[in-house]
N, CA, C and O atoms as a MOPAC input file, in Angstrom:
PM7 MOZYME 1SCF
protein

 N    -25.18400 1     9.29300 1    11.62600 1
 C    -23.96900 1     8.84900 1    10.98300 1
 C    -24.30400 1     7.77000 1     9.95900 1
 O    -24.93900 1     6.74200 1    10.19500 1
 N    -23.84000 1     8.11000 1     8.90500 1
 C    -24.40100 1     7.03900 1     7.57300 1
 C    -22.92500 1     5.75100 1     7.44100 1
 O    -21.70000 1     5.85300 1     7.37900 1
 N    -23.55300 1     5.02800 1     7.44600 1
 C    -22.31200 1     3.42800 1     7.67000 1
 C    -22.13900 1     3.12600 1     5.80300 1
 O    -23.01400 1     3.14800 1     4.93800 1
 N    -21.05700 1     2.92900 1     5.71800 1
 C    -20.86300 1     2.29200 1     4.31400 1
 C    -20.39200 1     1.27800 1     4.20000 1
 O    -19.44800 1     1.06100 1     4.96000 1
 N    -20.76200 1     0.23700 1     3.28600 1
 C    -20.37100 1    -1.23700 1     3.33900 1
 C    -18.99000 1    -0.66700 1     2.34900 1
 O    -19.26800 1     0.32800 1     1.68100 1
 N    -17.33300 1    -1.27900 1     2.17200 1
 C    -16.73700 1    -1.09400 1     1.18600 1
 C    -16.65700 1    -2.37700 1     0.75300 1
 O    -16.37200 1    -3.37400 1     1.41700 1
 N    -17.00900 1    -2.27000 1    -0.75700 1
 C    -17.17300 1    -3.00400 1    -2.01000 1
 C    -15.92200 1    -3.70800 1    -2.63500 1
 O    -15.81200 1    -4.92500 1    -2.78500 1
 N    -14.93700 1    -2.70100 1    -2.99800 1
 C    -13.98700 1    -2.50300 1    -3.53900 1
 C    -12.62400 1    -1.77400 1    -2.74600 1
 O    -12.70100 1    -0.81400 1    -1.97900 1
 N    -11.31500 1    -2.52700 1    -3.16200 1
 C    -10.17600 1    -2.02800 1    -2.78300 1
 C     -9.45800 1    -1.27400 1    -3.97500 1
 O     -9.54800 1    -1.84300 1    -5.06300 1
 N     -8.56200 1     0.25500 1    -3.92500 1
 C     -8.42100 1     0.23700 1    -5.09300 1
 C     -6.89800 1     0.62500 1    -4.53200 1
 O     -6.81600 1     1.16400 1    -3.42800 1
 N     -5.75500 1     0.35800 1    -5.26400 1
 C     -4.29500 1     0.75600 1    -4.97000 1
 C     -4.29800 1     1.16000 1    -6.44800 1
 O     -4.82000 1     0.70200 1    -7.46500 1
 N     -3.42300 1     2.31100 1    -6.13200 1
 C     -2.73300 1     2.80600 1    -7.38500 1
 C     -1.31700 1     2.46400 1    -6.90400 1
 O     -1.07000 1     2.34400 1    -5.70400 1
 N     -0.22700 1     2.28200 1    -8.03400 1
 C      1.12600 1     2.40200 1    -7.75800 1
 C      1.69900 1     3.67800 1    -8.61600 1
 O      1.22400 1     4.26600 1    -9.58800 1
 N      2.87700 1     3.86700 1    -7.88700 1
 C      3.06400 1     5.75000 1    -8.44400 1
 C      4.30500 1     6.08100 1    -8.13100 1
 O      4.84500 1     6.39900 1    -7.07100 1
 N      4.72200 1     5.94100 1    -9.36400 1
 C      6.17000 1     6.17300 1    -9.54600 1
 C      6.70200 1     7.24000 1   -10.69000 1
 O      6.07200 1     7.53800 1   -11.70500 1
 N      8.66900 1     8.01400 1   -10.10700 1
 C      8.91600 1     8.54900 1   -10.88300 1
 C      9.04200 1     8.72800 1   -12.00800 1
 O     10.08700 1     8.11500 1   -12.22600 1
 N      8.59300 1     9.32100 1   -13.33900 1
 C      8.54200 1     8.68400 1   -14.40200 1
 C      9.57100 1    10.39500 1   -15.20200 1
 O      8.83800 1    11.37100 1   -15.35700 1
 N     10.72200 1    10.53900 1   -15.51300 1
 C     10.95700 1    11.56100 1   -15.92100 1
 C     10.92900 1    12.69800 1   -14.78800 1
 O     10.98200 1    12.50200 1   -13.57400 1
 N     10.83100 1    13.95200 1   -15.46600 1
 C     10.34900 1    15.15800 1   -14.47100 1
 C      9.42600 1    14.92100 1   -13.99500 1
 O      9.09200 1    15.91700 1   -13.35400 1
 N      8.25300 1    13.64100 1   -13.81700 1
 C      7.03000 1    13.92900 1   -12.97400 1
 C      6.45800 1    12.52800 1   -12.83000 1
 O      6.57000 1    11.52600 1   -13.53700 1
 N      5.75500 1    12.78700 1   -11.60200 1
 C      5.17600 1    12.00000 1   -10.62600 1
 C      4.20800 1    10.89800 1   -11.35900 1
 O      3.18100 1    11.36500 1   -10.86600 1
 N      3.66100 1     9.65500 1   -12.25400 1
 C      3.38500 1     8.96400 1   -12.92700 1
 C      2.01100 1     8.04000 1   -12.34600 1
 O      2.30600 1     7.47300 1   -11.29400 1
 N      1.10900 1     7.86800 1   -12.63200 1
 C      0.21500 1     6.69900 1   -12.23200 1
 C      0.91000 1     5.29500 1   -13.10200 1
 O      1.08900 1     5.24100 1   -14.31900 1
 N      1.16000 1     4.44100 1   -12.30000 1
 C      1.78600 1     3.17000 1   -13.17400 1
 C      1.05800 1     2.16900 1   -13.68000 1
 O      1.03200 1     1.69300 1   -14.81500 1
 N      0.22600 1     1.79500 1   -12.30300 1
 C     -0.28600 1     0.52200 1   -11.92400 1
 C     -1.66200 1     0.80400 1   -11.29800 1
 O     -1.64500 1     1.37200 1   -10.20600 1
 N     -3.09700 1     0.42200 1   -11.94600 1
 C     -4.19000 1     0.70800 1   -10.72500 1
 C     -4.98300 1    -0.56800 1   -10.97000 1
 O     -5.36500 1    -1.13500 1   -11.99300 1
 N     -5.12000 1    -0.87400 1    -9.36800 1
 C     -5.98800 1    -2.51500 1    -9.48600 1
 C     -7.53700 1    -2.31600 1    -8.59500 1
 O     -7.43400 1    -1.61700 1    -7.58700 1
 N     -8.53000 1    -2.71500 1    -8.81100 1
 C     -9.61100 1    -2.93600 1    -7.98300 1
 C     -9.67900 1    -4.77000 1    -7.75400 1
 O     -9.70800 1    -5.74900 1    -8.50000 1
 N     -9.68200 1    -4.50800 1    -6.22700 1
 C    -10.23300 1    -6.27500 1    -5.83800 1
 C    -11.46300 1    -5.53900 1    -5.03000 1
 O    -11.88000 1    -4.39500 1    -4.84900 1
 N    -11.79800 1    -6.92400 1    -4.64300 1
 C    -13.41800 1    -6.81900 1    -3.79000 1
 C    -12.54100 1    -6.53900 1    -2.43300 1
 O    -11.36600 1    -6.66500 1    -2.09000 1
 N    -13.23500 1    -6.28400 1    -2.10700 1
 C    -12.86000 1    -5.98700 1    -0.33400 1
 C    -12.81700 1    -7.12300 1     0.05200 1
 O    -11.71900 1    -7.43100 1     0.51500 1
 N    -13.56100 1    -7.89100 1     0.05800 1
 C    -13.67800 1    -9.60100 1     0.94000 1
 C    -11.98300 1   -10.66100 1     0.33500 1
 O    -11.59400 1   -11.72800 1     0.81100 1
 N    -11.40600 1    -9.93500 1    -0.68200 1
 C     -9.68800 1   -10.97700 1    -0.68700 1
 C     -8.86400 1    -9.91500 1    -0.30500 1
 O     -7.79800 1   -10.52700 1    -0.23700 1
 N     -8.62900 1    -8.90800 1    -0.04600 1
 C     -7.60700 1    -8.23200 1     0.55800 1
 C     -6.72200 1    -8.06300 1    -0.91400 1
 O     -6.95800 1    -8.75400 1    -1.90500 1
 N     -5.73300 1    -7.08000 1    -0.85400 1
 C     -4.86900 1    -6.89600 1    -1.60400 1
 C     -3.28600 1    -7.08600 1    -1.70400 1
 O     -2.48400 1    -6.20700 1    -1.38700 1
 N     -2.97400 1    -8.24200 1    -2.14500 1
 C     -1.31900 1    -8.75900 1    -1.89100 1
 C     -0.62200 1    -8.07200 1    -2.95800 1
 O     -1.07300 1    -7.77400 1    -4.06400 1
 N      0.92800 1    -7.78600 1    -2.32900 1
 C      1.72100 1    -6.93300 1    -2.97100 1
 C      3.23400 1    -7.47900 1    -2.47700 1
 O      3.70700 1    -7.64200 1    -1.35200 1
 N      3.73200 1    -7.67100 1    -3.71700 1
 C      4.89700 1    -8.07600 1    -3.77600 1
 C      5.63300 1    -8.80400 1    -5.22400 1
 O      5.03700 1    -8.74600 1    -6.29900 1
 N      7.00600 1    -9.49200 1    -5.09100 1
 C      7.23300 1    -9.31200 1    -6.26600 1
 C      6.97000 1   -10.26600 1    -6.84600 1
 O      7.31300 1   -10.20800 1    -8.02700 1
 N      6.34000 1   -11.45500 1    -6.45200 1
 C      6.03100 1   -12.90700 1    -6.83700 1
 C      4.84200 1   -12.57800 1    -7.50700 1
 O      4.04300 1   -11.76700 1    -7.03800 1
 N      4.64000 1   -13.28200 1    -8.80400 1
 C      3.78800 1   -13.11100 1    -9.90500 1
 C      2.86400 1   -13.35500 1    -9.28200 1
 O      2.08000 1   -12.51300 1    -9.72200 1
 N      2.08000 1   -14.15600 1    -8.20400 1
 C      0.85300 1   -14.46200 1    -7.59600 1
 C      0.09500 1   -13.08800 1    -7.18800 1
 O     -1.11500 1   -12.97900 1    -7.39100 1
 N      0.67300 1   -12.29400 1    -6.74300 1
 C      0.29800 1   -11.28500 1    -6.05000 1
 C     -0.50900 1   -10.17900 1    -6.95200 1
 O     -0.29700 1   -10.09500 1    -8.16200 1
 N     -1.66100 1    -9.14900 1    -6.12200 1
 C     -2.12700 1    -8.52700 1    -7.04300 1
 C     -1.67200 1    -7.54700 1    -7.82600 1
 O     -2.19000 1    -7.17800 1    -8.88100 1
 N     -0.64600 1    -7.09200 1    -7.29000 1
 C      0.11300 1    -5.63300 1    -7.68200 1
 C      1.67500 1    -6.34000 1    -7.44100 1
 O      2.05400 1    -6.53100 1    -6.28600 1
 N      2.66900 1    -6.76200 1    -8.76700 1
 C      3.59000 1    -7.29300 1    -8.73500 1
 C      4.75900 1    -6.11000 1    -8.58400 1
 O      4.58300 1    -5.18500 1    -9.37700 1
 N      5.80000 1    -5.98600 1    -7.80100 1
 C      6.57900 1    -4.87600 1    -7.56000 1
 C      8.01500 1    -5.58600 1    -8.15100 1
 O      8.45700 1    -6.66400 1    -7.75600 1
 N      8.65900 1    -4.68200 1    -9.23400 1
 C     10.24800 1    -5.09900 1    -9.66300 1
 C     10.88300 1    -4.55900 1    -8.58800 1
 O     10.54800 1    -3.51100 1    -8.03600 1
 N     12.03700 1    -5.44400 1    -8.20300 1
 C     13.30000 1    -5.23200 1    -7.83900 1
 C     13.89700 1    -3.86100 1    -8.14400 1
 O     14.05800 1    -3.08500 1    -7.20200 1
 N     14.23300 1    -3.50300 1    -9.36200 1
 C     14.78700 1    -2.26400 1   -10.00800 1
 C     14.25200 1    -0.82000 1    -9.25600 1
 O     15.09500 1     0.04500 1    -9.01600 1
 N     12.88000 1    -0.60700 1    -8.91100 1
 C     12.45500 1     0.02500 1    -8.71600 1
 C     12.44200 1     0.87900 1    -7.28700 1
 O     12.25400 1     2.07900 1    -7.09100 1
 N     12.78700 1    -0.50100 1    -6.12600 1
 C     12.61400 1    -0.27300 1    -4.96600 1
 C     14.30500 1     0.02500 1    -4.08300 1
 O     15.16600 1    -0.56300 1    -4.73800 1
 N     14.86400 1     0.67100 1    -2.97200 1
 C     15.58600 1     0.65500 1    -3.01300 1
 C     15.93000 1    -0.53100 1    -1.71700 1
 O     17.01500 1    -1.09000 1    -1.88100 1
 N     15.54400 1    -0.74900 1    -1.10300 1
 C     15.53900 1    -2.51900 1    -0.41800 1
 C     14.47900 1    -3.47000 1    -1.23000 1
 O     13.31100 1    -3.18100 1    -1.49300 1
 N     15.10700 1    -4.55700 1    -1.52800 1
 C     14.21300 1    -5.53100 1    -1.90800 1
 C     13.03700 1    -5.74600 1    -1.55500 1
 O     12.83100 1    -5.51300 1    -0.36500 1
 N     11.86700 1    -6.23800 1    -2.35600 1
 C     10.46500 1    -6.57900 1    -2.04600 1
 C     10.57700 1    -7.75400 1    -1.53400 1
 O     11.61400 1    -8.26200 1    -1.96300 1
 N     10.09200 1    -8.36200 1    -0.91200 1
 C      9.67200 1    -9.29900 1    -0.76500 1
 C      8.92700 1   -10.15700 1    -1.49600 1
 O      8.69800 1    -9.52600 1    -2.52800 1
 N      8.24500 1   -11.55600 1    -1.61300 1
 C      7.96300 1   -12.02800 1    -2.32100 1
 C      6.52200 1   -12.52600 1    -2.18500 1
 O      6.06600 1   -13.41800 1    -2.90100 1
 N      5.73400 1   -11.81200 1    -1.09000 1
 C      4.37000 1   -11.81300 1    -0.37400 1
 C      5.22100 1   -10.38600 1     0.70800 1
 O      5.60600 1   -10.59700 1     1.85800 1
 N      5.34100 1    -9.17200 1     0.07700 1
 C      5.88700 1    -8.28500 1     0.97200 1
 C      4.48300 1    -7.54500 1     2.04300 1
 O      4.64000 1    -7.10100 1     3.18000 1
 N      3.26900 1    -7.59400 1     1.32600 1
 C      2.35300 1    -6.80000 1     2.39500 1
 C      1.03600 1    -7.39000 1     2.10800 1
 O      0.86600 1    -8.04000 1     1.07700 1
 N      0.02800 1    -7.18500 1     3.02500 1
 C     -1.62900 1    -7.49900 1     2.54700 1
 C     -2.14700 1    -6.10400 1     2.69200 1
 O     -1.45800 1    -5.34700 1     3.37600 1
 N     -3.27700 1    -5.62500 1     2.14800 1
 C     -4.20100 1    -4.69600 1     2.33700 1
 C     -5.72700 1    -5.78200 1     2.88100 1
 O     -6.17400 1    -6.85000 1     2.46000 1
 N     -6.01300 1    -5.13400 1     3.64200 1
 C     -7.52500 1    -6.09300 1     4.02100 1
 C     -8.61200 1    -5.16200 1     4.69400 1
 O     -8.16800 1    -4.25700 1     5.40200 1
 N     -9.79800 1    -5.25800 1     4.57700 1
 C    -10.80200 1    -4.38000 1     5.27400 1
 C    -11.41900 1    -5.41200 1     6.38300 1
 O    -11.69300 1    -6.59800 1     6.19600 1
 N    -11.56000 1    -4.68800 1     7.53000 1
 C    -12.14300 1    -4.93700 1     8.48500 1
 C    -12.57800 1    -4.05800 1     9.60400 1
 O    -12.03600 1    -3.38400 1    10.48000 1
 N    -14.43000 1    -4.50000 1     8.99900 1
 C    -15.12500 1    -3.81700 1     9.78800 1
 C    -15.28100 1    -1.91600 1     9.58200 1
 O    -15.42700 1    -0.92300 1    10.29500 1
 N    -15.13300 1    -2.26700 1     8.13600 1
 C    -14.99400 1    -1.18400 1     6.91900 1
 C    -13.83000 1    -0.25900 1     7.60000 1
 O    -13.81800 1     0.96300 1     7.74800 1
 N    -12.94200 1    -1.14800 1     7.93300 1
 C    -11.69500 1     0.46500 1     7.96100 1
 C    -10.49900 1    -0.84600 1     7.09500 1
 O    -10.84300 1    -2.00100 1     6.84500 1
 N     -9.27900 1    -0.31700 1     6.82000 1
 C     -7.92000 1    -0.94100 1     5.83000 1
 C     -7.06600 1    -0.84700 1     7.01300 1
 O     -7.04500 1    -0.04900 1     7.95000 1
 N     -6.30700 1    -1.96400 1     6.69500 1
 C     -5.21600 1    -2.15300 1     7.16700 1
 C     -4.21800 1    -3.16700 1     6.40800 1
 O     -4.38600 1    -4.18300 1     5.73400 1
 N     -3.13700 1    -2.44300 1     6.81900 1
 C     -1.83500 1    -2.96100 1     6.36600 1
 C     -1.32900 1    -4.10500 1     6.86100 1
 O     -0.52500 1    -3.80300 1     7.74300 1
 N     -1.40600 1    -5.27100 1     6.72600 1
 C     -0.13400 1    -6.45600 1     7.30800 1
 C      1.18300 1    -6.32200 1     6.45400 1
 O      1.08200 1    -6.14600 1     5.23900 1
 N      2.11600 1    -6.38300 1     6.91200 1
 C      3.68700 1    -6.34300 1     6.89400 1
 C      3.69900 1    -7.53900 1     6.64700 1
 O      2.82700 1    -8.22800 1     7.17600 1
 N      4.81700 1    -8.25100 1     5.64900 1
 C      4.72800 1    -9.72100 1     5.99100 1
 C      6.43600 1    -9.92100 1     5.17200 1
 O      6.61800 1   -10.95100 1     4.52200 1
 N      7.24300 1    -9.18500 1     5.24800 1
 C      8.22300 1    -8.80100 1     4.45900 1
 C      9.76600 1    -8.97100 1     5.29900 1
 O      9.77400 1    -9.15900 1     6.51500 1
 N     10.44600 1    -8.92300 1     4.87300 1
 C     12.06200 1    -8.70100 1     5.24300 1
 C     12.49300 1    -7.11000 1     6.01200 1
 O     13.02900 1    -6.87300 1     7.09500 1
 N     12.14000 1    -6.46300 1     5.23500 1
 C     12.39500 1    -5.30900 1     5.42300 1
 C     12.02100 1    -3.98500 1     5.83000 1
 O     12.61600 1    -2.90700 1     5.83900 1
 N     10.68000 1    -4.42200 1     6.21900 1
 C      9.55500 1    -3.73400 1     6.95500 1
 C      8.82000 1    -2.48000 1     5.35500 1
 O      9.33100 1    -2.26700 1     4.25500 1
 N      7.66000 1    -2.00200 1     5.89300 1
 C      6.85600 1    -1.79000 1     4.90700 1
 C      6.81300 1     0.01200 1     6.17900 1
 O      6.89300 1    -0.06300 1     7.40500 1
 N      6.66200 1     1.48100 1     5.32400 1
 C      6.89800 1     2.17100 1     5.33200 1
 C      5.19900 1     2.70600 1     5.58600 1
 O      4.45000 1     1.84400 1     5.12600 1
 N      4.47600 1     3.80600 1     6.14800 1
 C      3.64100 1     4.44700 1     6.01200 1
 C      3.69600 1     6.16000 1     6.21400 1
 O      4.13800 1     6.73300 1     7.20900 1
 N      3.18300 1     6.74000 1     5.11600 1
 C      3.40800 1     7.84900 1     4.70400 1
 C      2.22500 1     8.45500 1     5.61400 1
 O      1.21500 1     7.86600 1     5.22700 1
 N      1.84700 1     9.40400 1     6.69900 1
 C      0.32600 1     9.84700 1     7.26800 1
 C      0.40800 1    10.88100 1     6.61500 1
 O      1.54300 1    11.24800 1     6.31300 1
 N     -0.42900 1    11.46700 1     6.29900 1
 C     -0.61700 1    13.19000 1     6.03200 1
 C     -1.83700 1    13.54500 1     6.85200 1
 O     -2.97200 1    13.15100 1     6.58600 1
 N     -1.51800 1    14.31100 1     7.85700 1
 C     -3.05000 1    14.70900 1     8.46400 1
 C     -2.98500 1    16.43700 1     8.87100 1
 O     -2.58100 1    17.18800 1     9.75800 1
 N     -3.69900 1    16.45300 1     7.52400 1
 C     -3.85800 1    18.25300 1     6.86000 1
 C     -1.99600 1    18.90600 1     7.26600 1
 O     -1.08300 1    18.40800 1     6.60800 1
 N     -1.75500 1    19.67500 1     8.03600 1
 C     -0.31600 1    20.16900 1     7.87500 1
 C      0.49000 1    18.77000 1     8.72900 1
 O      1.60600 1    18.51900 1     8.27300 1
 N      0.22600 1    18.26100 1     9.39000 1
 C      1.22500 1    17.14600 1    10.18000 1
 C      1.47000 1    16.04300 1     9.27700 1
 O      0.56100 1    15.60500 1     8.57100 1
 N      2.48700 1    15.63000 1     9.25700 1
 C      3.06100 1    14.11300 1     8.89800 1
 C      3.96400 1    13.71200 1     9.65200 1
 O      4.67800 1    14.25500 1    10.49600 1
 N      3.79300 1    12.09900 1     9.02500 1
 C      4.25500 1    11.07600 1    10.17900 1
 C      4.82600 1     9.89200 1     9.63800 1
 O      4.12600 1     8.98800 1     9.18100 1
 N      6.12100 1     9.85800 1     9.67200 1
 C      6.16300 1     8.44200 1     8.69100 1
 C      6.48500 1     7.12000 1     9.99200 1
 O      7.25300 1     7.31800 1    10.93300 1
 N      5.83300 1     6.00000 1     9.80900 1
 C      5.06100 1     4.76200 1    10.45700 1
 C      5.96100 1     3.93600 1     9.47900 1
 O      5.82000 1     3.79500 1     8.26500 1
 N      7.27500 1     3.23600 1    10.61600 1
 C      7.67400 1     2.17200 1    10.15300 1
 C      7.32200 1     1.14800 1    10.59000 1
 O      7.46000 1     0.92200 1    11.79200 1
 N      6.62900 1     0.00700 1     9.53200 1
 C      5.84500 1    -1.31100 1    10.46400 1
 C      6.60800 1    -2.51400 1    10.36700 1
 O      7.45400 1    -2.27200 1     9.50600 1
 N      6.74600 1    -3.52200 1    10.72600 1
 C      8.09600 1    -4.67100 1    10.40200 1
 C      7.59800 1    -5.94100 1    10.60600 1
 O      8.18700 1    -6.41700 1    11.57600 1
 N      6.56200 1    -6.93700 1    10.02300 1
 C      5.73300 1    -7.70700 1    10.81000 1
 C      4.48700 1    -7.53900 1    11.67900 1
 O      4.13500 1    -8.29700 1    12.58200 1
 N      3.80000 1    -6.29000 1    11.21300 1
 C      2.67300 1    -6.32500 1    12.38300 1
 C      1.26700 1    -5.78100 1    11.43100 1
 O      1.68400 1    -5.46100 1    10.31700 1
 N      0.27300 1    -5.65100 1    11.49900 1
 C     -0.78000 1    -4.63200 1    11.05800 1
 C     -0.91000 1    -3.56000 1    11.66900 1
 O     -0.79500 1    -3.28700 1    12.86400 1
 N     -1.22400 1    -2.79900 1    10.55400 1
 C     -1.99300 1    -0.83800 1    10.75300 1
 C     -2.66300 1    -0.73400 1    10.20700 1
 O     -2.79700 1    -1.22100 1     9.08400 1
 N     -3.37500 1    -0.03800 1    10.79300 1
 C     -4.64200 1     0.86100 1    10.05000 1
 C     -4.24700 1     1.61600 1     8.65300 1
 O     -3.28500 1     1.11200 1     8.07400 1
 N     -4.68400 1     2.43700 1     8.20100 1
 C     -4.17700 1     2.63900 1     6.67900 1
 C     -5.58200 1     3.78100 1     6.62600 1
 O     -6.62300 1     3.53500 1     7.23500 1
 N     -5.39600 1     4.93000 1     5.86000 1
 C     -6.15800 1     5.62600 1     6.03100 1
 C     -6.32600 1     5.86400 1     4.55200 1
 O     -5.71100 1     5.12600 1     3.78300 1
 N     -7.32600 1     7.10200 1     3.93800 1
 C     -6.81600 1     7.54700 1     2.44400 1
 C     -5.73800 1     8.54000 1     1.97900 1
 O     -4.87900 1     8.62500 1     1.10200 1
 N     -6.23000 1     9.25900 1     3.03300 1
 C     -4.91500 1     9.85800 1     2.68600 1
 C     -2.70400 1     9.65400 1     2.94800 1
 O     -1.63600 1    10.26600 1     2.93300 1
 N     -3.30600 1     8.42500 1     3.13100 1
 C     -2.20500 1     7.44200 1     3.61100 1
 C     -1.22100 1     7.32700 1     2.41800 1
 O     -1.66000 1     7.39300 1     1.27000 1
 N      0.08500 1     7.15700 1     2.66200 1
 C      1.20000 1     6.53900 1     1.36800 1
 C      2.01000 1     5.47200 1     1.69900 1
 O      2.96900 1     5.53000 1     2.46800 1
 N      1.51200 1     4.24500 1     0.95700 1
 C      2.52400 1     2.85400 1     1.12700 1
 C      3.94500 1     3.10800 1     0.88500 1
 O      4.17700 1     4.03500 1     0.10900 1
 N      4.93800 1     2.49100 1     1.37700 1
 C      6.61900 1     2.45000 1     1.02300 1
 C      6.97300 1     1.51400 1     1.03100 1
 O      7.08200 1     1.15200 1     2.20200 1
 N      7.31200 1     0.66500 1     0.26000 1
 C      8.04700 1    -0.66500 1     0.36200 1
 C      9.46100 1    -0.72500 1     0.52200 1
 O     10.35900 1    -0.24200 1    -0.16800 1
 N      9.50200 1    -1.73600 1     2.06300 1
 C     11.10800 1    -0.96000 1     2.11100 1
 C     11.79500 1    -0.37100 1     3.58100 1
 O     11.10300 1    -0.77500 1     4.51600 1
 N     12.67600 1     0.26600 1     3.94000 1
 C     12.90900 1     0.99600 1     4.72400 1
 C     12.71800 1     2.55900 1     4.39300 1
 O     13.28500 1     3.02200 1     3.40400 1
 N     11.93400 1     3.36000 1     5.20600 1
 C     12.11000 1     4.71300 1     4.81400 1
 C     11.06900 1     4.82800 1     3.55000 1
 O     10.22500 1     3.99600 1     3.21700 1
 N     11.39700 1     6.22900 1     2.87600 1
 C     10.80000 1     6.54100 1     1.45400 1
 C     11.14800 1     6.37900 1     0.30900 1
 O     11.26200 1     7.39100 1    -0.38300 1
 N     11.32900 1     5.55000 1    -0.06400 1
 C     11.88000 1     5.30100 1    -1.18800 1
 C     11.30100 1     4.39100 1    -2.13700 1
 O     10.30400 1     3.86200 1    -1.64700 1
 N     11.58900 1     3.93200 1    -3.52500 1
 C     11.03000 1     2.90500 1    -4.10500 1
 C      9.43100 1     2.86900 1    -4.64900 1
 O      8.91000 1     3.92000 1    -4.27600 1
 N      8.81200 1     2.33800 1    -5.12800 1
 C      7.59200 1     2.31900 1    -5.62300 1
 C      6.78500 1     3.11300 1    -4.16300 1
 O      7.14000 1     2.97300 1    -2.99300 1
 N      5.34700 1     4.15300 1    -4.80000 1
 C      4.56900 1     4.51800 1    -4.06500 1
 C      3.52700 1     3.65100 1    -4.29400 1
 O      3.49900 1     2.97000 1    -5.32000 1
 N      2.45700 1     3.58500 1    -3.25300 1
 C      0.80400 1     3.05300 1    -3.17300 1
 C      0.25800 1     3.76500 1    -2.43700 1
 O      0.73200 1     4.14700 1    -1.36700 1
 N     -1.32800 1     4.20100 1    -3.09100 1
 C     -1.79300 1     5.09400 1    -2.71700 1
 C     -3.08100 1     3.76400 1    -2.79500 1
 O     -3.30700 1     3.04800 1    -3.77100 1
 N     -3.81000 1     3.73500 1    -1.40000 1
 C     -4.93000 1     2.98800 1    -1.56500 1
 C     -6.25900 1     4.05800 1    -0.96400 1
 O     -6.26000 1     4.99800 1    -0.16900 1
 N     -7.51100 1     3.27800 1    -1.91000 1
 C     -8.55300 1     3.92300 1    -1.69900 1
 C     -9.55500 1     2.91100 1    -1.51100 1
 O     -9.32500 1     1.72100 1    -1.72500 1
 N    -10.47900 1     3.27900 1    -1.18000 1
 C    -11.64200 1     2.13100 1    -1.03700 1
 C    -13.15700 1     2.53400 1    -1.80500 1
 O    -13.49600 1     3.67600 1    -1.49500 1
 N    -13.88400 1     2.01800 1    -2.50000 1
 C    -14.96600 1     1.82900 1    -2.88900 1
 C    -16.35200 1     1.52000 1    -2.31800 1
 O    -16.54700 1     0.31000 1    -2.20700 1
 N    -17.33100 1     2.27700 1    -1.93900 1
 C    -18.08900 1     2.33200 1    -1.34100 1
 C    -19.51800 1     1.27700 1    -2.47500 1
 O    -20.65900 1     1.12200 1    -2.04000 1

């Protein structure tokens, strides 16, 4: 079994744009600061109001690696949404204050439910 150190965090944000599905927003941090998301300008990936259909929060989530796997901290009002896809099964993972694991083929929701800005995170080997 070959071990990989991850380097890099990468989120895309992905939203409706017209008739079709849009890349908006794509950020790389190092793996060692985690990735903050929310609508306060500090954050790495800033989310509008307009977009979402419950409010963001203003430090709404972290992305962080540990021990080369991702996980999600919640840190929000309104709990933070996870999309699973695992080959035909899905699963949507409402989190409200807590950490998850986070996979790639995983989909962020900010929010209650599906709605509002998507994040699709990947990691860098």
């Amino acid at each position: 079994m070959d071990i990989y150190m991850v380097s890099k965090i990468v989120v895309e944000s992905i939203e409706f744009v017209g008739p079709k599905w849009a890349r908006t927003q794509r950020i790389e941090i190092p793996s060692n600061e985690g990735v903050k998301i929310g609508k306060d300008r500090k954050n790495h990936l800033v989310v509008t109001e307009a977009l979402t259909k419950s409010p963001p929060s203003r430090e709404h989530c972290t992305i962080t690696v540990e021990r080369e796997n991702l996980f999600l901290q919640d840190h929000s009002t309104n709990g933070t949404a996870i999309l699973r896809l695992n080959g035909t099964n899905r699963s949507l993972i409402e989190i409200k204050g807590r950490k998850e694991p986070i996979f790639m083929t995983d989909f962020i929701f900010l929010g209650d439910g599906m709605s509002g800005n998507i994040y699709r995170v990947q990691f860098v080997h």
